[in-house]
C-alpha positions as CSV (number, residue, x, y, z in Angstrom):
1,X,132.8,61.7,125.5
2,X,134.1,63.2,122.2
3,X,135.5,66.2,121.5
4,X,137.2,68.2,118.5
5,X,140.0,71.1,118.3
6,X,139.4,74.1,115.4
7,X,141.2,77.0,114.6
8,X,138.8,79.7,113.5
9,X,139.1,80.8,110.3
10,X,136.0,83.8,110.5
11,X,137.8,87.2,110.1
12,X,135.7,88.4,113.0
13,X,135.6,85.3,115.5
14,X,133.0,84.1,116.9
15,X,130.6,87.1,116.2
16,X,126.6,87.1,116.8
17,X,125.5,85.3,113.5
18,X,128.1,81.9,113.9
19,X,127.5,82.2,117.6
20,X,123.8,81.8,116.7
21,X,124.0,79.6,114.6
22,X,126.1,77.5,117.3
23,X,124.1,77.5,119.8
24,X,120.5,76.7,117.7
25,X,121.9,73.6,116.3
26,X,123.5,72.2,120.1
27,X,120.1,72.7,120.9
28,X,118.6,70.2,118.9
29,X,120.8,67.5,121.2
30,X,120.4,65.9,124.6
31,X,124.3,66.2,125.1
32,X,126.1,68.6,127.7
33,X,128.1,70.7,124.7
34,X,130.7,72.4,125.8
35,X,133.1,75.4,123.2
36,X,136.5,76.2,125.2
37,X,139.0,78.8,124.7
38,X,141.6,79.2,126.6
39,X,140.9,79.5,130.2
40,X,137.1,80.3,129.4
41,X,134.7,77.6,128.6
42,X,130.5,78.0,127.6
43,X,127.5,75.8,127.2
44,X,127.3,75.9,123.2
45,X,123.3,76.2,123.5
46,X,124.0,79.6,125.8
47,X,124.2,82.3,122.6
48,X,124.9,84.7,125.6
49,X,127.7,82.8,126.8
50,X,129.2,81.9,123.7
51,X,129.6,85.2,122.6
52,X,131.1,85.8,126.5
53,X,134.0,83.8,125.0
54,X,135.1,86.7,122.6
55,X,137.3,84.0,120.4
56,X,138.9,86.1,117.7
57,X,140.6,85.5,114.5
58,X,143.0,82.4,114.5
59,X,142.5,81.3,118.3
60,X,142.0,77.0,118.6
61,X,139.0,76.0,120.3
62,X,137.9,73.1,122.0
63,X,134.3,71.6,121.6
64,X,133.5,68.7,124.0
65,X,130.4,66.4,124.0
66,X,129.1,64.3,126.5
67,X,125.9,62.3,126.1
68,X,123.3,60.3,124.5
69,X,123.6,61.4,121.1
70,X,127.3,62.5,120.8
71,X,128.1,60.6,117.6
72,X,125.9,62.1,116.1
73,X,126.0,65.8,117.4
74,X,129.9,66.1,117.5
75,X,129.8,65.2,113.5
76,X,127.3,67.6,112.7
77,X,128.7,70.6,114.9
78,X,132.4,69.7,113.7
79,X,130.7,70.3,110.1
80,X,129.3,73.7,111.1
81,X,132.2,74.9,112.4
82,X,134.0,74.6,109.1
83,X,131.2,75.7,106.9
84,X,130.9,79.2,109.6
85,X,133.8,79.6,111.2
């Protein structure tokens, strides 16, 4: 299992076009992705869900990965969330 902590830095949170984004590259992987914040936790590859979260401006998130390919997928999604969020 890996996982990864990041503050978002997006003015508007974790709007529709990052949320998108999100959830179309988890998809490419076989891991169980999970985003987390606060109490409130979604499937990364849910857009729906994701955008359930409402994470604004500033609030720390938590992604967790569990699986086959979670080297690789928890690199690559910690890189998206800096370069979107």
């Amino acid at each position: 299992m890996k996982s990864f902590h990041y503050t978002i830095t997006e003015r508007m949170g974790l709007h529709a076009r990052p949320a998108a984004l999100l959830a179309k590259a988890a998809a490419k992987y076989v891991s169980c992705i999970t985003v987390a914040a606060g109490a409130n936790s979604a499937d990364a590859k849910d857009l729906i869900a994701l955008m359930q979260l409402e994470v604004k401006y500033g609030e720390d998130v938590k992604v967790t990965i569990d699986g086959a390919d979670e080297d690789t997928s928890c690199l690559e999604l910690e890189e998206l969330f800096k370069e979107i969020l």
